[in-house]
PDB file of N, CA, C, O and CB in Angstrom:
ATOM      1  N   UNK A   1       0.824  -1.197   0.000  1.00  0.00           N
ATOM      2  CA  UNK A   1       0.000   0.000   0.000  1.00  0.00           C
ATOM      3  C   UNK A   1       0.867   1.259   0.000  1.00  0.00           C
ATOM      4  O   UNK A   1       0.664   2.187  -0.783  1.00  0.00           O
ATOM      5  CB  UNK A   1      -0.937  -0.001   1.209  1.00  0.00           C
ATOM      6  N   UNK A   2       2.038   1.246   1.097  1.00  0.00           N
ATOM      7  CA  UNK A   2       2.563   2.598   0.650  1.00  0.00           C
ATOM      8  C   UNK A   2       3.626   2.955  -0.332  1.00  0.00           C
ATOM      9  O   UNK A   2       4.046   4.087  -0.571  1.00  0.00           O
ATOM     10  CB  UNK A   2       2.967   3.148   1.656  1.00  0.00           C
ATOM     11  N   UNK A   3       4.074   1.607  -0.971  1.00  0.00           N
ATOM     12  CA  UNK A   3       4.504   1.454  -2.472  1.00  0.00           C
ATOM     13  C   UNK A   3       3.160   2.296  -3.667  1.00  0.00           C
ATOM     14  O   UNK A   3       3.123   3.280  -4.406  1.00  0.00           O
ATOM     15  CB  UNK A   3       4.632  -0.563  -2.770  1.00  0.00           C
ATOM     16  N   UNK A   4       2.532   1.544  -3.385  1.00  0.00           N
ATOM     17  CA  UNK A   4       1.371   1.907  -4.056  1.00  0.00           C
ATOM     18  C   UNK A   4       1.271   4.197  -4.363  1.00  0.00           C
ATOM     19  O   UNK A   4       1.129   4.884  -5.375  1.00  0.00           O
ATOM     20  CB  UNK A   4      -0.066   1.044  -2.744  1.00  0.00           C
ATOM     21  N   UNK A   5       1.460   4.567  -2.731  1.00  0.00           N
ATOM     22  CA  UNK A   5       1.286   6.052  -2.814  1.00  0.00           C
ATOM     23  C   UNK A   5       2.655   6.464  -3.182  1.00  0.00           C
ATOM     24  O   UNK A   5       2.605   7.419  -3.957  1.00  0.00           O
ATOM     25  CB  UNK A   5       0.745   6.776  -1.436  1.00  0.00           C
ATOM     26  N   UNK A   6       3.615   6.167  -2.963  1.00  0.00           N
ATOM     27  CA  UNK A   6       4.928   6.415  -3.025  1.00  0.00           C
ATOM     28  C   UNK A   6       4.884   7.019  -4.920  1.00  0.00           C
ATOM     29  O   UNK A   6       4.964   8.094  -5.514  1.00  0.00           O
ATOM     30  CB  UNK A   6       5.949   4.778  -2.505  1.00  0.00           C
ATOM     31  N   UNK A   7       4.720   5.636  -5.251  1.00  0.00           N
ATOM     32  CA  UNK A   7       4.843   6.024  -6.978  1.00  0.00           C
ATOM     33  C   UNK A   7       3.970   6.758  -7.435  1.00  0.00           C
ATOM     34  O   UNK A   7       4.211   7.489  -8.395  1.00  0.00           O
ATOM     35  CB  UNK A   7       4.750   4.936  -7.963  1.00  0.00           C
ATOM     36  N   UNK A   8       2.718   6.712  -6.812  1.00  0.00           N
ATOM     37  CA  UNK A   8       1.661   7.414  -7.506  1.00  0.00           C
ATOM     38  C   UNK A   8       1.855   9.137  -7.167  1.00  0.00           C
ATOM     39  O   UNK A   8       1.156   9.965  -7.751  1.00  0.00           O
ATOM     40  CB  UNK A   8       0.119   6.750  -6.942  1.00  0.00           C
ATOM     41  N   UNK A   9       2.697   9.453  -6.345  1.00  0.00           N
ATOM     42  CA  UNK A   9       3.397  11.097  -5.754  1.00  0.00           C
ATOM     43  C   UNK A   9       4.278  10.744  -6.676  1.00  0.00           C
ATOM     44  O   UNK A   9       3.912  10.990  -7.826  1.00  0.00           O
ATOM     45  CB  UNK A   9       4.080  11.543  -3.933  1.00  0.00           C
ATOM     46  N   UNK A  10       5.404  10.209  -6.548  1.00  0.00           N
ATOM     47  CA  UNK A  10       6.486  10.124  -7.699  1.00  0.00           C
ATOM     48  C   UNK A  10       5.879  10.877  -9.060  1.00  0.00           C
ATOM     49  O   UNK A  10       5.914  12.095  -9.235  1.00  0.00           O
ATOM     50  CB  UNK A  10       6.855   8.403  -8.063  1.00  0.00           C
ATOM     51  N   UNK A  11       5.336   9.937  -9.951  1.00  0.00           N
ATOM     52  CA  UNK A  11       4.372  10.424 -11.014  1.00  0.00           C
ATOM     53  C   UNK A  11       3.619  11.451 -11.092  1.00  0.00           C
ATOM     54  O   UNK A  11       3.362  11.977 -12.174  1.00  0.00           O
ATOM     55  CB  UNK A  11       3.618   9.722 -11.213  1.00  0.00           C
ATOM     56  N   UNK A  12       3.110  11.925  -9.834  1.00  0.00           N
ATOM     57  CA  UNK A  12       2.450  13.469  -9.999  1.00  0.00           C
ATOM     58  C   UNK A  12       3.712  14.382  -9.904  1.00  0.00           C
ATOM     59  O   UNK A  12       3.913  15.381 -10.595  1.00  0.00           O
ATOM     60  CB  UNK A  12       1.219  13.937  -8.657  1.00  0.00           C
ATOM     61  N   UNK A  13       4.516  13.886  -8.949  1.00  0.00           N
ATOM     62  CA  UNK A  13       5.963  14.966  -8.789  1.00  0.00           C
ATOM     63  C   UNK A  13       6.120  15.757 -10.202  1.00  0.00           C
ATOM     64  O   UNK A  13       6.066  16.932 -10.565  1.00  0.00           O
ATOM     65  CB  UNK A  13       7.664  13.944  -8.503  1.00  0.00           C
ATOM     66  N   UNK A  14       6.360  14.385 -10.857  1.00  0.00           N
ATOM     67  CA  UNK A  14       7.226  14.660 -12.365  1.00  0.00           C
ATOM     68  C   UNK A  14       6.327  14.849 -13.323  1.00  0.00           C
ATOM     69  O   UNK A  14       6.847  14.692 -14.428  1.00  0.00           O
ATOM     70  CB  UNK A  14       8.192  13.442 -12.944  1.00  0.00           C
ATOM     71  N   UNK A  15       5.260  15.103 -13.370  1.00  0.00           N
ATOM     72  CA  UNK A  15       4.027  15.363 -14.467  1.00  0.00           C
ATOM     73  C   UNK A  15       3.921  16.828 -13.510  1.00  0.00           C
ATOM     74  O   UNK A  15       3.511  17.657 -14.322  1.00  0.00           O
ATOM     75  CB  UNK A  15       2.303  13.964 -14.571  1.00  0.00           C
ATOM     76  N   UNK A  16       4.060  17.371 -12.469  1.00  0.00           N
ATOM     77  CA  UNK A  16       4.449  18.537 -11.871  1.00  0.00           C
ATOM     78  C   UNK A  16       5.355  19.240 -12.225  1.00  0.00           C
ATOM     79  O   UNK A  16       5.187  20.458 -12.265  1.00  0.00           O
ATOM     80  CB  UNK A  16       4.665  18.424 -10.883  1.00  0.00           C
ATOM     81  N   UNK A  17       6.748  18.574 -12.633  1.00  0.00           N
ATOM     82  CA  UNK A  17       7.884  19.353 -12.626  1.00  0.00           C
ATOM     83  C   UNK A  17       7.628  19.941 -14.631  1.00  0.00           C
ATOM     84  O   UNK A  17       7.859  20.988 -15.237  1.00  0.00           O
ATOM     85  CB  UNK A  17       9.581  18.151 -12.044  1.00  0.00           C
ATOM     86  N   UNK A  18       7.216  18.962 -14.911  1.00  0.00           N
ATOM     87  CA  UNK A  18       6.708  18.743 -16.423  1.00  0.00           C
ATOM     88  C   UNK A  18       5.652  20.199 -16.979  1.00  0.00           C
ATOM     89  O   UNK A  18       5.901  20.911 -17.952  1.00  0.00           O
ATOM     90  CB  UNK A  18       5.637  17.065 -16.417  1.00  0.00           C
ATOM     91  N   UNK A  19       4.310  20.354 -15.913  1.00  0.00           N
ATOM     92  CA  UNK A  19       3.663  21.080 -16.727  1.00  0.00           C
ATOM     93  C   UNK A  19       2.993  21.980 -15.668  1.00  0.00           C
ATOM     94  O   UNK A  19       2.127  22.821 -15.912  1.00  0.00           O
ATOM     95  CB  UNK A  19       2.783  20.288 -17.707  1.00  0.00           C
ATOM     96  N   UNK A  20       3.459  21.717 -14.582  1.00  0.00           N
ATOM     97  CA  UNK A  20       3.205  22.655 -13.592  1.00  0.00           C
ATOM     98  C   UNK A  20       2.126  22.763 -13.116  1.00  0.00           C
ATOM     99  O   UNK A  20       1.543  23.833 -12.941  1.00  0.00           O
ATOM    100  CB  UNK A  20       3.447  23.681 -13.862  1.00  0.00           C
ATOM    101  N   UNK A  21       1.534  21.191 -12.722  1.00  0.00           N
ATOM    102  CA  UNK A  21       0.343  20.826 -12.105  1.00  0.00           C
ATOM    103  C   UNK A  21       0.194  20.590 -10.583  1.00  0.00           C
ATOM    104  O   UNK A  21       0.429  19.396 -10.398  1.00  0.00           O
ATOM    105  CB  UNK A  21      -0.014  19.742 -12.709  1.00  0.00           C
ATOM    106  N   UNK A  22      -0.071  21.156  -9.504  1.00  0.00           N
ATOM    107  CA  UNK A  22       0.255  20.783  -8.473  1.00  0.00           C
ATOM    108  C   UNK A  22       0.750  21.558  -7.513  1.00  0.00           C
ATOM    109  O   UNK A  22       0.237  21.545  -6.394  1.00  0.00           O
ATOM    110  CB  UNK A  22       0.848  20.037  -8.662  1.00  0.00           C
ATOM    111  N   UNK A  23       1.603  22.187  -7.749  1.00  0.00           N
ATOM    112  CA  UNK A  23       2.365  23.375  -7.253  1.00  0.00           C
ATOM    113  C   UNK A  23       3.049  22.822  -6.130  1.00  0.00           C
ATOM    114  O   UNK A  23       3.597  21.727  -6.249  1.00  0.00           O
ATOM    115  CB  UNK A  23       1.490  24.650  -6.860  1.00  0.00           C
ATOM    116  N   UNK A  24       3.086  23.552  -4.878  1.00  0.00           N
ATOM    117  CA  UNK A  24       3.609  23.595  -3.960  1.00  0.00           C
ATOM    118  C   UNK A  24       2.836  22.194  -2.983  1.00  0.00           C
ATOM    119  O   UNK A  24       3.403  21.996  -1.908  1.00  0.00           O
ATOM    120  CB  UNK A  24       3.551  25.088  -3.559  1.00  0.00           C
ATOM    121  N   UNK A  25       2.075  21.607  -3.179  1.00  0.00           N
ATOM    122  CA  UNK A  25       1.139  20.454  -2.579  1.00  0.00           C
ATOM    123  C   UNK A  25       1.841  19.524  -2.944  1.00  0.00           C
ATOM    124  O   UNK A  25       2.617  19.077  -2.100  1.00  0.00           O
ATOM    125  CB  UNK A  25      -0.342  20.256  -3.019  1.00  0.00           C
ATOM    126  N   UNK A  26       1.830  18.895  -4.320  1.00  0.00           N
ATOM    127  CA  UNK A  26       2.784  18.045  -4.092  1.00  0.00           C
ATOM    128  C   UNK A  26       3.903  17.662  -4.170  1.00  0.00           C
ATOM    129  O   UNK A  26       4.253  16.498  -4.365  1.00  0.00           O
ATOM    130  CB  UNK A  26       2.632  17.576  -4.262  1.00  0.00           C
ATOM    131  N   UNK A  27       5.036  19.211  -3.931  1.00  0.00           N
ATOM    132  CA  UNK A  27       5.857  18.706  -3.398  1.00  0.00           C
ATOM    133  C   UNK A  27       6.254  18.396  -1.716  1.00  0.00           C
ATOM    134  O   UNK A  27       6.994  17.584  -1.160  1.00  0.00           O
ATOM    135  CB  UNK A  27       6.507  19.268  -3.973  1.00  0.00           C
ATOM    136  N   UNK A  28       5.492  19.323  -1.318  1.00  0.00           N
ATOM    137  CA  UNK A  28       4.933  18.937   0.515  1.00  0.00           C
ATOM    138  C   UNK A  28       4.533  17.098   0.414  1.00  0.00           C
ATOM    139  O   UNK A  28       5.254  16.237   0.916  1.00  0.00           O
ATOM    140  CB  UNK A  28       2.844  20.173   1.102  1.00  0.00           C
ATOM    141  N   UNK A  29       3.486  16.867  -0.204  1.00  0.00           N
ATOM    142  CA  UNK A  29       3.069  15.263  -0.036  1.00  0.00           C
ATOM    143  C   UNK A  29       4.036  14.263  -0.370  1.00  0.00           C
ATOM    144  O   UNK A  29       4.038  13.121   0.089  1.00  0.00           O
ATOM    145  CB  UNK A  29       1.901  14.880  -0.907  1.00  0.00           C
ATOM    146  N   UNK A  30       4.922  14.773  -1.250  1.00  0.00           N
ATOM    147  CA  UNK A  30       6.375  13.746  -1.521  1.00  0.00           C
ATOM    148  C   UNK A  30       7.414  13.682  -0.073  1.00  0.00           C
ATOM    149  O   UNK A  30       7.994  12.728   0.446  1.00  0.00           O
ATOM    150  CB  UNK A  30       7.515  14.587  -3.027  1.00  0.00           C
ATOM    151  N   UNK A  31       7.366  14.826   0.220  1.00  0.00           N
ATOM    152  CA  UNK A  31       8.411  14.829   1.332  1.00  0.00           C
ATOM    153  C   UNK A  31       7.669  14.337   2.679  1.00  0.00           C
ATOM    154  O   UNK A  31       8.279  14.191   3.739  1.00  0.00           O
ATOM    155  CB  UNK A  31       9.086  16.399   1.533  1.00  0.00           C
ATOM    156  N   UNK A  32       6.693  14.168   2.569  1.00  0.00           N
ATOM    157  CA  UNK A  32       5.804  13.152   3.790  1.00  0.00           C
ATOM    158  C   UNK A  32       5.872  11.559   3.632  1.00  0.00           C
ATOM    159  O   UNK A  32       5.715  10.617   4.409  1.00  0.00           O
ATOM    160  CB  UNK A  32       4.036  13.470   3.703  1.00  0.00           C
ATOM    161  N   UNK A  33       6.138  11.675   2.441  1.00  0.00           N
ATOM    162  CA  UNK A  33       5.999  10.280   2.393  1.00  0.00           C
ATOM    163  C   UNK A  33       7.483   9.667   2.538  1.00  0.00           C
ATOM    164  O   UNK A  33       7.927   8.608   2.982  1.00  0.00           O
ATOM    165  CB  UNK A  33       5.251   9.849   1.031  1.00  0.00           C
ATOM    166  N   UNK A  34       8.077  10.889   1.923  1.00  0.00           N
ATOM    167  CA  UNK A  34       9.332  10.053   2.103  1.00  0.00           C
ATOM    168  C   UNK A  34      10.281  10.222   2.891  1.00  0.00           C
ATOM    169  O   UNK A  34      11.497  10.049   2.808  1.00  0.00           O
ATOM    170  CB  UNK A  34       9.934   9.964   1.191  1.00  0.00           C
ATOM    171  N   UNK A  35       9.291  10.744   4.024  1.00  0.00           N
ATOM    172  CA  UNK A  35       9.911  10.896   5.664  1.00  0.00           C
ATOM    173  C   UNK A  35       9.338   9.796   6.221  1.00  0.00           C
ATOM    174  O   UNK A  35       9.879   9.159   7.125  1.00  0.00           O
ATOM    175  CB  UNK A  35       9.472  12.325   6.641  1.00  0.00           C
ATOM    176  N   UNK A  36       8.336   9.542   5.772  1.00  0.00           N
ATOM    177  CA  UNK A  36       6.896   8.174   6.096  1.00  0.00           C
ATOM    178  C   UNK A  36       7.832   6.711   6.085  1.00  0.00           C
ATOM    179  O   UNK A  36       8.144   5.853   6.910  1.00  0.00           O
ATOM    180  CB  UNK A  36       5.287   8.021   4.314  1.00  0.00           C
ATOM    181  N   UNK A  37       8.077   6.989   4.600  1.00  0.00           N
ATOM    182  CA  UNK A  37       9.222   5.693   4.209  1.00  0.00           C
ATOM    183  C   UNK A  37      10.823   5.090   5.218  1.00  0.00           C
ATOM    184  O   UNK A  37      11.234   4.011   5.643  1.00  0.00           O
ATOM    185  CB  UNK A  37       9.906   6.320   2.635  1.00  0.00           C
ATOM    186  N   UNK A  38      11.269   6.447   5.224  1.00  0.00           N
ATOM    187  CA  UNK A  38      12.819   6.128   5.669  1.00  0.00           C
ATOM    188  C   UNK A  38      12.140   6.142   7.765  1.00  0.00           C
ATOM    189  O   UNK A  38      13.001   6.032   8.638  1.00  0.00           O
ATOM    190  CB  UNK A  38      14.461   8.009   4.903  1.00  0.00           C
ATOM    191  N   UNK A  39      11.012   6.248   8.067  1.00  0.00           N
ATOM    192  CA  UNK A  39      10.539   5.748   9.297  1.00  0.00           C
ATOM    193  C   UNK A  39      10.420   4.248   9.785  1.00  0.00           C
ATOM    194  O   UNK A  39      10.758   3.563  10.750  1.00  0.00           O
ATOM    195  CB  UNK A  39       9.403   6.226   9.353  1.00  0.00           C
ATOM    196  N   UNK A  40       9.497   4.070   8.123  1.00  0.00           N
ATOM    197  CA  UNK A  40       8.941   2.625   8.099  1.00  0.00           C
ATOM    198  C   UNK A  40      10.695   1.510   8.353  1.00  0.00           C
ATOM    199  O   UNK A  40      10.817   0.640   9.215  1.00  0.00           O
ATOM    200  CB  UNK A  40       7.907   2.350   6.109  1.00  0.00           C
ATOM    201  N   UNK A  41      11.767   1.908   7.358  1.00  0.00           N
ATOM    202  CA  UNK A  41      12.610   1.319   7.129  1.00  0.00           C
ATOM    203  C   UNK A  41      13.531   1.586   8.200  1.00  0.00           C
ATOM    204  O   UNK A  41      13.742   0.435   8.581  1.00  0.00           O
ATOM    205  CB  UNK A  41      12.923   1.489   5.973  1.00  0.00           C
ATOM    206  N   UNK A  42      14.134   2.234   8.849  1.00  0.00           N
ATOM    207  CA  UNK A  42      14.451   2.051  10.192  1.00  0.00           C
ATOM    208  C   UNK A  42      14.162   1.471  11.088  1.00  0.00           C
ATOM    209  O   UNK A  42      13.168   1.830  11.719  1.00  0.00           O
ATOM    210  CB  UNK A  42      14.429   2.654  10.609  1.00  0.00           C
ATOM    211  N   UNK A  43      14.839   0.459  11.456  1.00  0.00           N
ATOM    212  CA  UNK A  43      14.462  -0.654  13.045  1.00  0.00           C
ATOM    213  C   UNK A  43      13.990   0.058  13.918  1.00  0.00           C
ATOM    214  O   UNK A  43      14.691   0.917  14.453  1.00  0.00           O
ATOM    215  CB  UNK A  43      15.729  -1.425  13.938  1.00  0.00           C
ATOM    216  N   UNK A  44      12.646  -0.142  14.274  1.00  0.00           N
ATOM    217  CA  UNK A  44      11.879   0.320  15.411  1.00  0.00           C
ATOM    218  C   UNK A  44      12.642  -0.639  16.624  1.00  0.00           C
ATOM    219  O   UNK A  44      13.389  -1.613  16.519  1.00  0.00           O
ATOM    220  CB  UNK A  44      10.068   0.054  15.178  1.00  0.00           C
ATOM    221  N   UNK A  45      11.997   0.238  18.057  1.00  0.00           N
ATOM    222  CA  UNK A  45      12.517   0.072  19.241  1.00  0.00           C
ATOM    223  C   UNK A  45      11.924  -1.026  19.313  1.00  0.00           C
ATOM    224  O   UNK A  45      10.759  -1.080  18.918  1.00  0.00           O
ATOM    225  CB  UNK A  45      12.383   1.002  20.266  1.00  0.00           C
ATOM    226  N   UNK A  46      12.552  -2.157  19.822  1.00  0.00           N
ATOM    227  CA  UNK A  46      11.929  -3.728  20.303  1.00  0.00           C
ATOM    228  C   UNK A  46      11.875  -3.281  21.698  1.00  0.00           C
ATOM    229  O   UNK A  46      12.766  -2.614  22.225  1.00  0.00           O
ATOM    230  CB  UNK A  46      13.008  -5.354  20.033  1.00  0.00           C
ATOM    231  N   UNK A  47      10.213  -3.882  22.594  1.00  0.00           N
ATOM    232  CA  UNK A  47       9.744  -3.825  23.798  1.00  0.00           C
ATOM    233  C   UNK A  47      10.183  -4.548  24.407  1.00  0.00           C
ATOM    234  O   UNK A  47       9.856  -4.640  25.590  1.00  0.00           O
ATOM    235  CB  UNK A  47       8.713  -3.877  23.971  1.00  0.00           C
TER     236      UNK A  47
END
């Protein structure tokens, strides 16, 4: 699933950078996610 949003921001990114759809939103929603991501992939604290 968050493969799924990852690419689908990717693809708006660059259809953004392309024709200037989006503006300032999604590049905010890319950098959430891919603060989201490098969270997910870091070893969480074991209880």
């Amino acid at each position: 699933m968050l493969w799924t949003i990852i690419i689908i921001l990717l693809v708006l990114w660059l259809v953004g950078l392309i024709g200037q759809i989006g503006g300032g939103l999604i590049n905010l929603l890319l950098i959430v996610v891919l603060v989201l991501l490098v969270i997910r992939l870091l070893p969480g604290r074991k209880k």
